[in-house]
C-alpha positions as CSV (number, residue, x, y, z in Angstrom):
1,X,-8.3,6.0,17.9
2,X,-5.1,6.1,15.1
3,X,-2.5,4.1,15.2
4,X,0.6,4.6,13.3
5,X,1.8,3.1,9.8
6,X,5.4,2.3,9.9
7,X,7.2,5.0,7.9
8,X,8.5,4.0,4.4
9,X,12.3,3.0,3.6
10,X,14.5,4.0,0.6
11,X,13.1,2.1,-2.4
12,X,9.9,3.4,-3.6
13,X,11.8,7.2,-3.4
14,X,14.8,6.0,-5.2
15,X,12.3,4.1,-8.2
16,X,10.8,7.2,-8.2
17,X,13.6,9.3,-8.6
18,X,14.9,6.3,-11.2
19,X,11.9,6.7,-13.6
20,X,12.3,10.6,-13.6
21,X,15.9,10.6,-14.7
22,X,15.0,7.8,-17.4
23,X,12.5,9.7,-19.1
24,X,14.8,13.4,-19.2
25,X,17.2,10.7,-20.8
26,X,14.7,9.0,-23.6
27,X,15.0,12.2,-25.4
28,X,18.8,11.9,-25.3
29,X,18.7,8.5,-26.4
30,X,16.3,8.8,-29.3
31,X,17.1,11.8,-31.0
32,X,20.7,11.2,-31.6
33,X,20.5,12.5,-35.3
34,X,19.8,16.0,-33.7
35,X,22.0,18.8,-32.3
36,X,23.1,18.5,-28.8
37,X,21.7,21.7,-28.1
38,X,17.9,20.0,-29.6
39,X,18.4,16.9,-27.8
40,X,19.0,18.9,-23.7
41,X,16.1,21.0,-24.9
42,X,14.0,18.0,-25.0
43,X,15.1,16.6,-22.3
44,X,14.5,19.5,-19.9
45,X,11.3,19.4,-21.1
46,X,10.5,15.6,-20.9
47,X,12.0,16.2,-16.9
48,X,9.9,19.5,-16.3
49,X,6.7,17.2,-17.7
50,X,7.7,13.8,-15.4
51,X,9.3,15.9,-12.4
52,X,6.4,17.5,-10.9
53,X,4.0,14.2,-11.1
54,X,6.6,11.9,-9.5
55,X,7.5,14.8,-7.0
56,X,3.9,14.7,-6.0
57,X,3.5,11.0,-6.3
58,X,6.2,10.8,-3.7
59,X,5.1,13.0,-1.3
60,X,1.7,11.2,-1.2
61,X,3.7,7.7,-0.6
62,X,4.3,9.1,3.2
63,X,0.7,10.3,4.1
64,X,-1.1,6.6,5.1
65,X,-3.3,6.5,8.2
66,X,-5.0,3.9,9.7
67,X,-8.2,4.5,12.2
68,X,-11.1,3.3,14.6
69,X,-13.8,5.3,14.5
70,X,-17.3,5.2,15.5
71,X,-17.2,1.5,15.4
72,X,-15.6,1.7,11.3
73,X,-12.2,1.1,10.4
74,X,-10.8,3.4,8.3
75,X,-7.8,3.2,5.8
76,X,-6.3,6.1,3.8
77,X,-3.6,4.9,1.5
78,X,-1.2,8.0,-0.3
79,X,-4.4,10.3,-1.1
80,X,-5.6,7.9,-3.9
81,X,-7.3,4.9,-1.8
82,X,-9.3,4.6,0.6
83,X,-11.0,1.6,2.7
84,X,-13.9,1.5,5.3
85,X,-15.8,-1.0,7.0
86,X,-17.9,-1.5,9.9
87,X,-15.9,-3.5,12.1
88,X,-18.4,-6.4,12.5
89,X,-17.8,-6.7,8.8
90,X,-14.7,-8.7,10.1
91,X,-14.1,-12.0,10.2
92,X,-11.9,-11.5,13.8
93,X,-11.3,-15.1,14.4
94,X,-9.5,-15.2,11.7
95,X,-7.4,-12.3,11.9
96,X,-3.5,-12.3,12.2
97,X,-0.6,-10.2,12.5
98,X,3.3,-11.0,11.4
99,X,5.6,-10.1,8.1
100,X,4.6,-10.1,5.0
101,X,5.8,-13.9,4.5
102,X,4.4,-15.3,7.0
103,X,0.7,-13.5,6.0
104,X,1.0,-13.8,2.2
105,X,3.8,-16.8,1.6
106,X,2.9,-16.3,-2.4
107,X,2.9,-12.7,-2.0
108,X,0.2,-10.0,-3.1
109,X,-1.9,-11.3,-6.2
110,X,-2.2,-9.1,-9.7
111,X,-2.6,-5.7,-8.6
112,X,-6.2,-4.9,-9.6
113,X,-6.0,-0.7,-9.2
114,X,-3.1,0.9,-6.8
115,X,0.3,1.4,-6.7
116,X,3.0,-1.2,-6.7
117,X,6.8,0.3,-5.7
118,X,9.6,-1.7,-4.1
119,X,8.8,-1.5,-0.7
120,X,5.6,-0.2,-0.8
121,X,1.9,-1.4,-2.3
122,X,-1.8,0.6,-2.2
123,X,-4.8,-0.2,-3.5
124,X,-7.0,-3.4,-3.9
125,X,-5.3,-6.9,-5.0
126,X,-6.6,-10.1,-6.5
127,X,-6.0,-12.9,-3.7
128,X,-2.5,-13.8,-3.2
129,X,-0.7,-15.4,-6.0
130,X,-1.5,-19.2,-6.4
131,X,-4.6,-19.1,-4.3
132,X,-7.3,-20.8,-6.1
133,X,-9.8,-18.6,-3.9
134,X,-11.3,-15.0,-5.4
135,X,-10.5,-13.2,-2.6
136,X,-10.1,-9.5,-3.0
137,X,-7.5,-7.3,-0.6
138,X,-7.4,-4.2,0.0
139,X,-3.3,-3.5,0.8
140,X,-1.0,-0.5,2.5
141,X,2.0,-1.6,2.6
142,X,4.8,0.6,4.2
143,X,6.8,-2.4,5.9
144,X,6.5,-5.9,5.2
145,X,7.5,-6.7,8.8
146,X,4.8,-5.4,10.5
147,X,1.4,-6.6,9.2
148,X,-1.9,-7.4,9.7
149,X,-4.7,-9.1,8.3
150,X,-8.3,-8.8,8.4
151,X,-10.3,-11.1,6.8
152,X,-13.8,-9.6,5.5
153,X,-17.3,-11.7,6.0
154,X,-17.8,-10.8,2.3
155,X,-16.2,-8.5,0.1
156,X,-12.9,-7.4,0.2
157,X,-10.3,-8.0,2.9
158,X,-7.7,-5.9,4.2
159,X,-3.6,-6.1,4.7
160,X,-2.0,-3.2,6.3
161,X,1.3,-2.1,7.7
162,X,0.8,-1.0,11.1
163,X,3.1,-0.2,14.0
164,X,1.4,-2.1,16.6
165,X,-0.6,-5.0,15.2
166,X,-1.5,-6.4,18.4
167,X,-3.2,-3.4,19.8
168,X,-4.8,-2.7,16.8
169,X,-6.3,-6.2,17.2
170,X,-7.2,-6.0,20.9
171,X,-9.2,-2.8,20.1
172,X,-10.6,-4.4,17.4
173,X,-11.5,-7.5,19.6
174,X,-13.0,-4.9,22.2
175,X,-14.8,-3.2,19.5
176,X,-16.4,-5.6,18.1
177,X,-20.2,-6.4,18.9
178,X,-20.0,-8.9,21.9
179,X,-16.6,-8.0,22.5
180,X,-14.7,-11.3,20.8
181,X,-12.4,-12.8,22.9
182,X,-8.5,-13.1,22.0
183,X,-8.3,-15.4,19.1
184,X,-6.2,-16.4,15.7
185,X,-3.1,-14.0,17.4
186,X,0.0,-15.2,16.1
């Protein structure tokens, strides 16, 4: 069963495109005691060496998929990251969907390994920030206005962007072992 991950906005595309055009202009600003014709050489190259990376980086930003299968949830986060656990792994009681403020009021702790864009976050987080617990996350973030979050039994939990939060928790609920009644729904 797959349910869909809200599709990205703007932001991370246009930081993307940001960083690219800064580093074709480094060479422009450093080697002013060169020739114009030295400097644009340079920075063709510097863009032909950034370009492709951030080209592909973005493209991989778009390709997030959530899934239940085979009694595992399954998270693939822009090719780079991936989570799965056995859903009995979950702590459902104490699972909750809502924005991003309402789920993290601190927001996401020190990114650990991932990507971190405005308007989008992958890979696994400390806690969020000023929470004197450990607790690991595992985020996708696509839209910080539909989220939910599933607290692990041990190990790391997980925060995700997802389209329809509360059916993703009602087949999680039916899932489960002993099929958990409707709880912690917000």
């Amino acid at each position: 069963m797959r349910f869909d991950m809200p599709a990205l906005g703007l932001a991370p595309y246009l930081t993307l495109a940001g960083i690219t055009l800064l580093a074709a202009a480094l060479p422009l600003l450093l080697l002013r005691g060169r020739a114009l014709a030295a400097r644009l050489g340079a920075a063709a190259v510097a863009a032909a060496l950034v370009a492709p990376f951030t080209a592909g980086l973005a493209w991989s930003l778009s390709h997030n998929s959530l899934e239940l299968r085979e009694g595992r949830l399954v998270v693939r986060a822009s090719y780079f990251y991936e989570y799965e656990r056995d859903i009995a792994e979950f702590d459902l009681a104490r699972a909750r969907h809502g924005d991003l403020a309402a789920l993290a009021p601190d927001g996401l702790g020190v990114r650990r390994s991932g990507i971190g864009l405005p308007g989008y976050a992958a890979g696994r987080f400390a806690g969020p920030a000023g929470a004197d617990n450990r607790e690991s996350l595992f985020v996708a973030v696509t839209d910080g206005e539909c989220m939910v979050y599933l607290p692990a039994r041990h190990g790391q939990s997980l925060l995700v962007s997802v389209g329809e939060g509360e059916a993703l928790l009602q087949a999680l609920y039916r899932l489960a072992p002993g099929g958990r009644a409707r709880v912690g729904m917000d």
